[in-house]
C-alpha positions as CSV (number, residue, x, y, z in Angstrom):
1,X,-60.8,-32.1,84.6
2,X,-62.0,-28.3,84.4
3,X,-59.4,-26.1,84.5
4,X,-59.6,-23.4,87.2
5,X,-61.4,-20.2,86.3
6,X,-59.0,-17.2,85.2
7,X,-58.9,-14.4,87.8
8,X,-59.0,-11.0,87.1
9,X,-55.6,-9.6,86.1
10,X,-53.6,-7.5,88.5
11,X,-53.8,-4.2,86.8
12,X,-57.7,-4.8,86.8
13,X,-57.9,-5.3,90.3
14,X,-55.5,-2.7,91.0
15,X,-58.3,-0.1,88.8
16,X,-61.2,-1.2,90.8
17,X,-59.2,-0.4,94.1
18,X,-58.1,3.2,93.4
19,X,-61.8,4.1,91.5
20,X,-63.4,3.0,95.0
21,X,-60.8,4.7,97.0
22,X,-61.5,7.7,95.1
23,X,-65.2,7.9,95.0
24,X,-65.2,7.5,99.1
25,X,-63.1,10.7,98.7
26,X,-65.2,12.1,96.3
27,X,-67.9,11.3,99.3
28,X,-66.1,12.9,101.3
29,X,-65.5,16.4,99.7
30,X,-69.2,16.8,98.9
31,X,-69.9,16.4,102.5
32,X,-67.7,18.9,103.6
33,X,-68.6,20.9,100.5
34,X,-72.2,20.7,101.6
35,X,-71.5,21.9,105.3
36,X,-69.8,24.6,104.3
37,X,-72.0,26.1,101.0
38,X,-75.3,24.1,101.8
39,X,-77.7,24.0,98.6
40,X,-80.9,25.6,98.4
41,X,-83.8,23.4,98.0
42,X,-85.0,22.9,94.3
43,X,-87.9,24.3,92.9
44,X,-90.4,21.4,91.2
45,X,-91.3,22.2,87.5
46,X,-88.8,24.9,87.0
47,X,-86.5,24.9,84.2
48,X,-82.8,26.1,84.3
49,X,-82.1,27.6,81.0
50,X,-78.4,28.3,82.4
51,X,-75.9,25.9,82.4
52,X,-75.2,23.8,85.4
53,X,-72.0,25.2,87.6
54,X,-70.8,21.7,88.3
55,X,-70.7,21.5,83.9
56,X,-69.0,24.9,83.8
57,X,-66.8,24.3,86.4
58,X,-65.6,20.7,84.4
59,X,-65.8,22.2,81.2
60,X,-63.1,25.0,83.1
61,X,-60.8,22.3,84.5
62,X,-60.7,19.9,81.5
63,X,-59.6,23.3,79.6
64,X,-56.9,24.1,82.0
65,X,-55.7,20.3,81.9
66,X,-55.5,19.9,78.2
67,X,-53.6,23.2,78.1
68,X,-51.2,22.4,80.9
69,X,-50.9,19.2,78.5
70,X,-50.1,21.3,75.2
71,X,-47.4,23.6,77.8
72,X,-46.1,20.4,79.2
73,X,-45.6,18.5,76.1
74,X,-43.7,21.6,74.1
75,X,-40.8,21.6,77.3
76,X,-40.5,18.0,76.8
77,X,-39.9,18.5,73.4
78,X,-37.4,21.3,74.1
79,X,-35.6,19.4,76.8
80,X,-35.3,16.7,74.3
81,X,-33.7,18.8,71.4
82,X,-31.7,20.9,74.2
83,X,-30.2,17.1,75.3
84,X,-31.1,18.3,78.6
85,X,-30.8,14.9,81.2
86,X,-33.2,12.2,80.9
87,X,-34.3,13.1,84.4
88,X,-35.7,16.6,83.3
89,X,-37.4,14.8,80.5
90,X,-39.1,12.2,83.1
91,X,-40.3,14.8,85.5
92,X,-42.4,16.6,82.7
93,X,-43.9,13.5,81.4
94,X,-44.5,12.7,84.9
95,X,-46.3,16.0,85.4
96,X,-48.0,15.1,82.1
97,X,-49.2,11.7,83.1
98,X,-50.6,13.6,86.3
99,X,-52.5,16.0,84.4
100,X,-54.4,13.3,82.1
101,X,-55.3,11.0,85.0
102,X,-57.5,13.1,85.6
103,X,-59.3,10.8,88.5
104,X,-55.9,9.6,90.1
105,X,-56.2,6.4,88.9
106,X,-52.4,5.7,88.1
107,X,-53.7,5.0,84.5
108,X,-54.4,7.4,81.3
109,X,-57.0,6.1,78.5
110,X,-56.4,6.1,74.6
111,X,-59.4,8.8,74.5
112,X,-57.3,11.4,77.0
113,X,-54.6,11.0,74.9
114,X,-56.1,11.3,71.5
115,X,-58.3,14.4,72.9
116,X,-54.6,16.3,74.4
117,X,-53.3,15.8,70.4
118,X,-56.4,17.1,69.4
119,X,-56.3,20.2,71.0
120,X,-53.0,21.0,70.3
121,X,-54.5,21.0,66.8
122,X,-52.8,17.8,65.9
123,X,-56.0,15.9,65.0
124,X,-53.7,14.1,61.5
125,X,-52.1,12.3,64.2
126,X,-55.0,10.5,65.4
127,X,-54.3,7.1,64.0
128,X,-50.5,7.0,64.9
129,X,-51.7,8.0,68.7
130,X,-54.2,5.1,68.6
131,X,-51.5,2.4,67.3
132,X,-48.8,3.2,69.5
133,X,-51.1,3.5,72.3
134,X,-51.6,-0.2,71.3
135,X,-48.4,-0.9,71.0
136,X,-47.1,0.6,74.5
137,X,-50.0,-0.9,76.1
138,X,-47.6,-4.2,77.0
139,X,-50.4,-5.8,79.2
140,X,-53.4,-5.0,77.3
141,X,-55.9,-3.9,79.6
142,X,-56.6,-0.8,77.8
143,X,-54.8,1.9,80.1
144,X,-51.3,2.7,80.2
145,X,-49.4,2.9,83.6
146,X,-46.9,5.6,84.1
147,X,-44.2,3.5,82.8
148,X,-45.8,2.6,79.5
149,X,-46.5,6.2,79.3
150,X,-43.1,7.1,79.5
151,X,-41.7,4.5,76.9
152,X,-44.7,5.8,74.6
153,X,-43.2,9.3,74.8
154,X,-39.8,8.4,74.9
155,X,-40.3,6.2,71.5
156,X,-41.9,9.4,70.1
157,X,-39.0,11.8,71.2
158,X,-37.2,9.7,68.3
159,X,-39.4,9.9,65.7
160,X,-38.8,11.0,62.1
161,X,-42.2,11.8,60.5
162,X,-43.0,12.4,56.5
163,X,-46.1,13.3,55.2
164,X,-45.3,11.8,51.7
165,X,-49.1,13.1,50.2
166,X,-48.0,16.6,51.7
167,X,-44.4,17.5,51.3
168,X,-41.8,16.9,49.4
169,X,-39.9,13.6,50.7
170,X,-36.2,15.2,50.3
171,X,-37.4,18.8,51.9
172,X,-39.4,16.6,54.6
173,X,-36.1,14.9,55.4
174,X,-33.9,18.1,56.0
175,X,-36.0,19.2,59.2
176,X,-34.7,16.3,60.9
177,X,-31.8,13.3,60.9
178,X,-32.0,10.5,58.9
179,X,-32.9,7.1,61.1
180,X,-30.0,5.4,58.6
181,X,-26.6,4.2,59.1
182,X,-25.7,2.7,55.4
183,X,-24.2,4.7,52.9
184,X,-26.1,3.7,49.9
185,X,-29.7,3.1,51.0
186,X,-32.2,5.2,51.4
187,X,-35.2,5.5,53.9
188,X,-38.2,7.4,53.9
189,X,-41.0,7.6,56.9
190,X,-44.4,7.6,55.8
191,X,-45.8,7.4,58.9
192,X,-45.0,7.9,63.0
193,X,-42.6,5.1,63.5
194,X,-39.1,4.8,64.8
195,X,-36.6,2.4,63.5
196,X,-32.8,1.8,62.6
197,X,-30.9,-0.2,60.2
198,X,-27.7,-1.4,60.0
199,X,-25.5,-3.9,57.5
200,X,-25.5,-6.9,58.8
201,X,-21.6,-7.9,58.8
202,X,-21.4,-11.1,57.4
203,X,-23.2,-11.4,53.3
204,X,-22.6,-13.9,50.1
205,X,-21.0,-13.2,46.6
206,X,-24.8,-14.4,45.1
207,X,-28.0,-13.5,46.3
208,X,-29.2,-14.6,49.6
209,X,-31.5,-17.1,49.1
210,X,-32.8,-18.2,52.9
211,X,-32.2,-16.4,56.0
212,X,-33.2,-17.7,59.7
213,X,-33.2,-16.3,63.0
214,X,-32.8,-18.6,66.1
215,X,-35.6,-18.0,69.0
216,X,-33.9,-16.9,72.3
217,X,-29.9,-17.2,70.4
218,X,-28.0,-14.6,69.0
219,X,-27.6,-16.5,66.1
220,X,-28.3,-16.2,62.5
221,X,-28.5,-18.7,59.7
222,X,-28.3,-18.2,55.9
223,X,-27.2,-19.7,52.8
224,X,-26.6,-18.0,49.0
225,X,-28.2,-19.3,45.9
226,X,-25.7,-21.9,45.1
227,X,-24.1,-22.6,48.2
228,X,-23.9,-26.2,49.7
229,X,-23.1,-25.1,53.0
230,X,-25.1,-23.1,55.4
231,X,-23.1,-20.6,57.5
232,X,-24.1,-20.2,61.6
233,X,-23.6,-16.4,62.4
234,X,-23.3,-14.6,65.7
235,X,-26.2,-11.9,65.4
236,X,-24.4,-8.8,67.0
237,X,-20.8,-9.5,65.4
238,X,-21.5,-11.2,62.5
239,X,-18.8,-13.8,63.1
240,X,-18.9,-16.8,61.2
241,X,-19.1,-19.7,64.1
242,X,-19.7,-22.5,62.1
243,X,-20.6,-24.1,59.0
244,X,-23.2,-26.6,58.1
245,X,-21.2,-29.2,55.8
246,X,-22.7,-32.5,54.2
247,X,-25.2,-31.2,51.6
248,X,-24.2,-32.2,47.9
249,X,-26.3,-29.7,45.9
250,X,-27.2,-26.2,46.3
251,X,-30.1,-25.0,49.5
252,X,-33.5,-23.6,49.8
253,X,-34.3,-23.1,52.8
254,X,-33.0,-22.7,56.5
255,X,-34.6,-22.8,59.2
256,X,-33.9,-23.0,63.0
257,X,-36.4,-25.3,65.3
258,X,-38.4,-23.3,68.5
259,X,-36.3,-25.3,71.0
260,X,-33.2,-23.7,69.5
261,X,-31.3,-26.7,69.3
262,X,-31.8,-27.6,65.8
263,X,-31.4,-26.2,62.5
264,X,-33.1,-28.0,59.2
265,X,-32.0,-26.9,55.5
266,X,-33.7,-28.1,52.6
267,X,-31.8,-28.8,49.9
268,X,-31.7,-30.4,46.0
269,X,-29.8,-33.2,46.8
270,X,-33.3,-34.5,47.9
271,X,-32.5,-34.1,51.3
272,X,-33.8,-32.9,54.6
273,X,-30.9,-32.5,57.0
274,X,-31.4,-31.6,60.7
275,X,-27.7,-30.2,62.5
276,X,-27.4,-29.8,65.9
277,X,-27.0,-26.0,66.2
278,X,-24.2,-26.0,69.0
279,X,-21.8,-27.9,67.2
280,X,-22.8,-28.4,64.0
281,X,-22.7,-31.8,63.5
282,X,-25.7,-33.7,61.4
283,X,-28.2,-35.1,63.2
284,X,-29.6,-37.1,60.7
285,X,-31.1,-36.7,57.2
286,X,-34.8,-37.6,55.3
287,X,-34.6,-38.5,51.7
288,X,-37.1,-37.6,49.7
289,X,-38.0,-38.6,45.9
290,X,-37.3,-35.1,44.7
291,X,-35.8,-31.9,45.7
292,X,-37.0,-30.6,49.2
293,X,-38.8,-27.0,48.0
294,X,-39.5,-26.1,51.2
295,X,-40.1,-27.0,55.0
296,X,-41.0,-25.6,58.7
297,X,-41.9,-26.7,62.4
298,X,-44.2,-27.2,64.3
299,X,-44.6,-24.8,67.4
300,X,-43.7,-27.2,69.6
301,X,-40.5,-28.6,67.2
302,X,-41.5,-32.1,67.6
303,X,-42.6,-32.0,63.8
304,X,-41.3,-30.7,61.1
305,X,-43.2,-30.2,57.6
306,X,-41.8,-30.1,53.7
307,X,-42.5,-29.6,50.7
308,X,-41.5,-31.6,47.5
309,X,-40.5,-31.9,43.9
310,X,-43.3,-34.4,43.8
311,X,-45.8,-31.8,44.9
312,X,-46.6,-33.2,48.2
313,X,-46.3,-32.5,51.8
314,X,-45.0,-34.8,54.6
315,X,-45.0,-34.6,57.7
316,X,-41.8,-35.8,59.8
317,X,-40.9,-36.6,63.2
318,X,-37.9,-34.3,64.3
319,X,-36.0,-36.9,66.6
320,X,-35.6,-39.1,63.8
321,X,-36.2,-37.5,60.9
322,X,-38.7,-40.5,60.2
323,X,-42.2,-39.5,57.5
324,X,-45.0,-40.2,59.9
325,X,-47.7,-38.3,57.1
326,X,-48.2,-38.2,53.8
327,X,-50.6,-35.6,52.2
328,X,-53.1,-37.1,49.8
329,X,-52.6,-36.4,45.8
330,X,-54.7,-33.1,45.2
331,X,-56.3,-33.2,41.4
332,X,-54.0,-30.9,39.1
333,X,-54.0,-29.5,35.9
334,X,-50.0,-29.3,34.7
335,X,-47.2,-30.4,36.8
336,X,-45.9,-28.2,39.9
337,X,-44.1,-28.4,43.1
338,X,-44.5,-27.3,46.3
339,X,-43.0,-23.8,46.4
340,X,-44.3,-22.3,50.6
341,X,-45.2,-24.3,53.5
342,X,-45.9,-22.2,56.7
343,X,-47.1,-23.8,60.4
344,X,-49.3,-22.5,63.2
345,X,-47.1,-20.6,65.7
346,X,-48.8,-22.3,68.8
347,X,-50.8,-25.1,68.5
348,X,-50.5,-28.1,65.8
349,X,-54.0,-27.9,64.0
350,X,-53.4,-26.6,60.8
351,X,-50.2,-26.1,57.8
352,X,-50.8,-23.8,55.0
353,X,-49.4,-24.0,51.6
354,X,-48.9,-23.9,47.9
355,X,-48.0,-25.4,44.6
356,X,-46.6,-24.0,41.5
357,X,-49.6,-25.6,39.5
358,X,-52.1,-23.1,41.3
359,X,-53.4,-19.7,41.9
360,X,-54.4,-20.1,45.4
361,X,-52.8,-21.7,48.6
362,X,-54.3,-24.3,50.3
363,X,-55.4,-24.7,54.1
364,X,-54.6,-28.6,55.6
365,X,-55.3,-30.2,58.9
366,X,-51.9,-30.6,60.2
367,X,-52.0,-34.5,61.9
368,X,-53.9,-36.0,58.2
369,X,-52.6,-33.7,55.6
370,X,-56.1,-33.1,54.4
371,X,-57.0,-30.3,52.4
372,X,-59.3,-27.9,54.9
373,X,-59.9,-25.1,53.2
374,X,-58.2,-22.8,49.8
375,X,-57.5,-19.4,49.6
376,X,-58.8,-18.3,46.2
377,X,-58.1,-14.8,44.6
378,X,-54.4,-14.7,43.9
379,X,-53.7,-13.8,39.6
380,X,-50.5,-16.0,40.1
381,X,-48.4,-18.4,41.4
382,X,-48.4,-18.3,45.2
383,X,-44.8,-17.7,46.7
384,X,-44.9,-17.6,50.2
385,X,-47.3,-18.0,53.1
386,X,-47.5,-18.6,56.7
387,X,-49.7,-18.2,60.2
388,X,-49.3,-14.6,62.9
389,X,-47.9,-14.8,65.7
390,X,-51.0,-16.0,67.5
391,X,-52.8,-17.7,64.7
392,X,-55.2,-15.6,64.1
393,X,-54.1,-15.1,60.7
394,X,-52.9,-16.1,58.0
395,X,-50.8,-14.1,54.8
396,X,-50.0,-15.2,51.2
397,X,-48.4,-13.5,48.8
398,X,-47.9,-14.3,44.9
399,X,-46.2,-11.7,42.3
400,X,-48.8,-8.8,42.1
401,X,-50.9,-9.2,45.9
402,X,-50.3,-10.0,49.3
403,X,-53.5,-11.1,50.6
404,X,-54.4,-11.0,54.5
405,X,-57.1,-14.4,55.9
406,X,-59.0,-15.0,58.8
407,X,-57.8,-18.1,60.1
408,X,-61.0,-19.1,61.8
409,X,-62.9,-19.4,58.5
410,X,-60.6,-18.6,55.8
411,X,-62.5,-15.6,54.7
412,X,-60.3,-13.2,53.3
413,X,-59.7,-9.7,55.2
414,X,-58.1,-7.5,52.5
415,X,-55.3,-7.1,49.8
416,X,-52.1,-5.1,49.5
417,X,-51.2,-4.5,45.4
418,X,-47.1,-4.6,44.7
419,X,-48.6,-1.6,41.9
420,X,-49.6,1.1,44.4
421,X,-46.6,1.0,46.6
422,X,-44.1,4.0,46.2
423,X,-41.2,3.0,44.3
424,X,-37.4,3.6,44.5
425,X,-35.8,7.5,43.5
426,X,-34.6,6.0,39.8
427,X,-37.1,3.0,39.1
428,X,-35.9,0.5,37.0
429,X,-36.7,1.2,33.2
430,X,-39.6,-1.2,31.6
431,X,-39.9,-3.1,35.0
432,X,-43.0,-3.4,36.9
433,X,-42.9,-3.4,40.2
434,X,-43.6,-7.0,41.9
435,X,-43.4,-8.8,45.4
436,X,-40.7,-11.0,46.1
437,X,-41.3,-11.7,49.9
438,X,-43.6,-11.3,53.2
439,X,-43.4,-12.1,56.7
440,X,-45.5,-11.1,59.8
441,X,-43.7,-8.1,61.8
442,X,-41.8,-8.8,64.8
443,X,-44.1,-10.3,68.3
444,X,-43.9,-7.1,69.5
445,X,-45.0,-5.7,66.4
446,X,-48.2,-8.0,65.1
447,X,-49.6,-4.9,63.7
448,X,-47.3,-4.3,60.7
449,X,-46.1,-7.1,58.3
450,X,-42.6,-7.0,56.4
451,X,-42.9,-7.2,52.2
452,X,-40.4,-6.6,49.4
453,X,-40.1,-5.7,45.9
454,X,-38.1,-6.8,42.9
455,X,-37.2,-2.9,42.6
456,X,-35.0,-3.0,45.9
457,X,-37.9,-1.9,47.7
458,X,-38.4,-3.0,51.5
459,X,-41.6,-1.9,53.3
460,X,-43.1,-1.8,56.9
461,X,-47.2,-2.3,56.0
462,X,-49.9,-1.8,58.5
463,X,-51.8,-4.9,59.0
464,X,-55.1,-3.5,59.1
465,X,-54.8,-1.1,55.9
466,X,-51.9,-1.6,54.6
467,X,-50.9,1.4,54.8
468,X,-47.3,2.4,54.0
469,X,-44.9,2.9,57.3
470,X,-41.9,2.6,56.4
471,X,-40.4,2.4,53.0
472,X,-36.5,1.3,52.4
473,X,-34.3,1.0,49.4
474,X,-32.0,-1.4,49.2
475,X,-28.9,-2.1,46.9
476,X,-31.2,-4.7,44.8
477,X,-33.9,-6.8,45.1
478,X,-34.3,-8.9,48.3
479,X,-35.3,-12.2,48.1
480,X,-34.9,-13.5,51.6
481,X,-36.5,-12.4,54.8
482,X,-36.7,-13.4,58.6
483,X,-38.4,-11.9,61.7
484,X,-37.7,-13.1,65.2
485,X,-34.5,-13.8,67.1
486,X,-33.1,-12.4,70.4
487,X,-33.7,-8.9,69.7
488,X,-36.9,-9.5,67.7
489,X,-35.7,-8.1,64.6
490,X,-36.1,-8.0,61.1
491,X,-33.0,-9.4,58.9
492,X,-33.2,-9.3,54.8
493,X,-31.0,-10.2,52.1
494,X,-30.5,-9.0,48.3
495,X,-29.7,-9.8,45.2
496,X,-25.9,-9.4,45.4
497,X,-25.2,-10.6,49.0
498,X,-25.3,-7.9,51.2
499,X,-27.7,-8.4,54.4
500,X,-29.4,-5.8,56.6
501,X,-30.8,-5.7,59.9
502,X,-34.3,-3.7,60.8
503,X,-35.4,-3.1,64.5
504,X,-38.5,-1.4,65.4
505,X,-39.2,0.7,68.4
């Protein structure tokens, strides 16, 4: 049956209404304008060297709103430094909005906004104007309401901004508060972003080898490198609610299921064990004929995928823990595992992953375990990989590049080098600097992806240069990674235990 054609969107329909509204007003005006001053007739063939009044006249105005703008926006920023109320601060970006709408439509274009920065001689800012535009722009359409406005400005209030090619980071830092709560790690803002981080109050005695985030649940699972329990934590306290008990070797992954109600670990006991995450029991468990490398869910949760000692991926069904797929032997050269394995985030068409006997990951159609596609370029062994937030593409990352892929063709889009990214204050000595980790940035965030170092280094990337955002440094390398959760955060984990918590605004 053909499904019903999409309307057009309220905020659409709500433009079209005010523009007509506004041109019959605009109808209006001229009338009267013309009753009042009526127009002599024009002369055929004659040319007007001078410039038209109605061009003066909006050259004029736009000049006077753009600098009402500039006046506007420096008592907003004194309000905000002053700590003057919140109310104050509305009322002059209300009187803000009102002066770059300029035909009353209730909405204010990228353009307007970009052009006021511009003429306040602010012109370096132009990119960070356009992707925070994007990001405030909730529904899309291309405009932002009053109320987008104000959270755009509001975010910006906040903001610590470096110019690392410009200034001195440390002398940069000092004209404003650092965005960091931890003793002992060190931030620096490479570009207009606002974030916080805070230690996470639960960590390990080893490094933290998997770290999961539960959709819609304030809840948190992890496990250390040689633990054979996972621990269940509550996300804002940090609590310890319950533990995961059954496995007999050490686990390498964690991961909780979209529904929320299960968690799976994989583990090298050669099992795949699925808990019920309220109560912890063990749902049941999928042996396998080596260790279980690595594993994730469908979108939907009614599959799950792993990975294998034996180099292969199955496909199981997540209410029994039954193998209802099992990919065909791909030719190799030396003996290897399957070290990633990432699904689509909503639909069930493809799986991407890799082995430790290749340079590449490989694309495969998710109900026959067929190999689709492979993504070629990578100078090692690929470590991790996995599908946006609305499949549109796909990352992998080995030692030295993260590499970005369409996922319509497979072609790739660009690469991010672990060499050219800014290092820590005191590098290590005769260590180079390589990738340990990647994951897409949080839903609200699909512009910028999350990557780490084996220097301690934790970065916020842009997705469409790969430019540097944010740069952290940790206590020691981080190994473990999640996005996602109630809050849609970013949680990471080191080398010696500790784990941190990263929210963009």
């Amino acid at each position: 049956m053909m499904k019903a054609r999409r309307g057009r969107s309220a905020s659409v329909a709500k433009l079209e209404e005010i523009a007509k509204r506004r041109e019959q007003d605009d109808e209006v005006e001229r009338e009267e304008e013309d009753a009042v001053n009526p127009q002599e007739p024009a002369v055929e063939d004659e040319v007007d060297t001078n410039p038209s009044p109605s061009r003066t006249t909006r050259h004029r105005r736009l000049s006077s709103i753009y600098t009402d703008f500039s006046s506007q926006m420096s008592e907003f920023w004194r309000q905000k430094e002053d700590n003057e109320e919140t109310e104050e601060q509305e009322q002059t970006l209300r009187r803000m909005f009102d002066n770059l709408d300029i035909n009353s439509t209730g909405y204010i274009t990228c353009d307007a906004l970009e052009e006021g920065f511009r003429r306040m001689g602010l012109t370096s800012s132009s990119a960070q104007v356009v992707q925070m535009f994007k990001l405030a722009d909730k529904d899309k359409d291309g405009a932002l309401s009053f109320n987008e406005f104000f959270q755009f400005f509001r975010s910006m209030a906040s903001l610590d901004t470096v110019n690392a090619e410009e200034a001195d980071e440390l002398q940069a830092l000092k004209n404003g508060p650092l965005p960091v709560r931890r003793r002992g790690v060190s931030v620096s803002v490479r570009f207009l972003r606002n974030f916080s981080i805070r230690p996470f109050s639960a960590g390990f005695a080893k490094r933290v080898k998997s770290i999961a985030l539960s959709p819609g649940r304030p809840l948190v699972a992890a496990v250390d490198r040689d633990d054979k329990i996972a621990h269940i934590f509550d996300a804002d306290s940090g609590r310890e609610l319950r533990r995961l008990v059954g496995h007999q070797d050490s686990m390498l992954a964690v991961i909780f299921s979209p529904d929320r109600k299960t968690v799976a670990t994989a583990s090298r006991d050669n099992t795949l064990t699925l808990w019920d995450c309220t109560v912890g029991h063990e749902l049941c468990s999928c042996r396998h004929p080596g260790v279980v490398t690595a594993c994730d869910f469908s979108f939907d949760g009614k599959f799950i995928y792993t990975g294998c000692q034996d180099n292969l991926v199955r496909k199981l069904l997540t209410s029994k823990g039954r193998c209802q797929r099992l990919m065909d032997r791909l030719p190799q050269t030396q003996l290897g595992v399957i070290v990633a394995l990432g699904a689509q985030q909503t639909m069930d068409k493809k799986i991407i992953m890799a082995r430790s006997c290749d340079k590449c990951a490989h694309v495969l159609d998710a109900d026959k375990l067929v190999v689709q596609g492979t993504l070629l370029g990578h100078s090692g062994m690929v470590w991790h990989c996995g599908f946006n937030h609305d499949d549109t593409l796909m990352i992998t990352q080995c030692d030295k590049f993260i590499k970005l892929w369409s996922a319509a063709d497979n072609s790739p889009r660009f690469s991010i080098a672990s060499a050219t990214m800014p290092g820590p204050k005191k590098p290590p000595a005769r260590r180079s600097r390589l990738w340990t980790t990647v994951a897409f940035g949080p839903q609200d965030f699909s512009s910028v992806i999350i990557a780490a170092a084996n220097d301690s280094m934790v970065y916020v990337l842009r997705i469409d240069t790969g430019d540097v955002l944010v740069a952290i440094e940790a206590k020691s390398s981080v190994y473990a990674l999640a996005v996602g959760g109630v809050r849609d955060n970013v949680l990471f984990g080191d080398d010696v235990g500790n784990m941190f918590e990263l929210h963009l605004y």
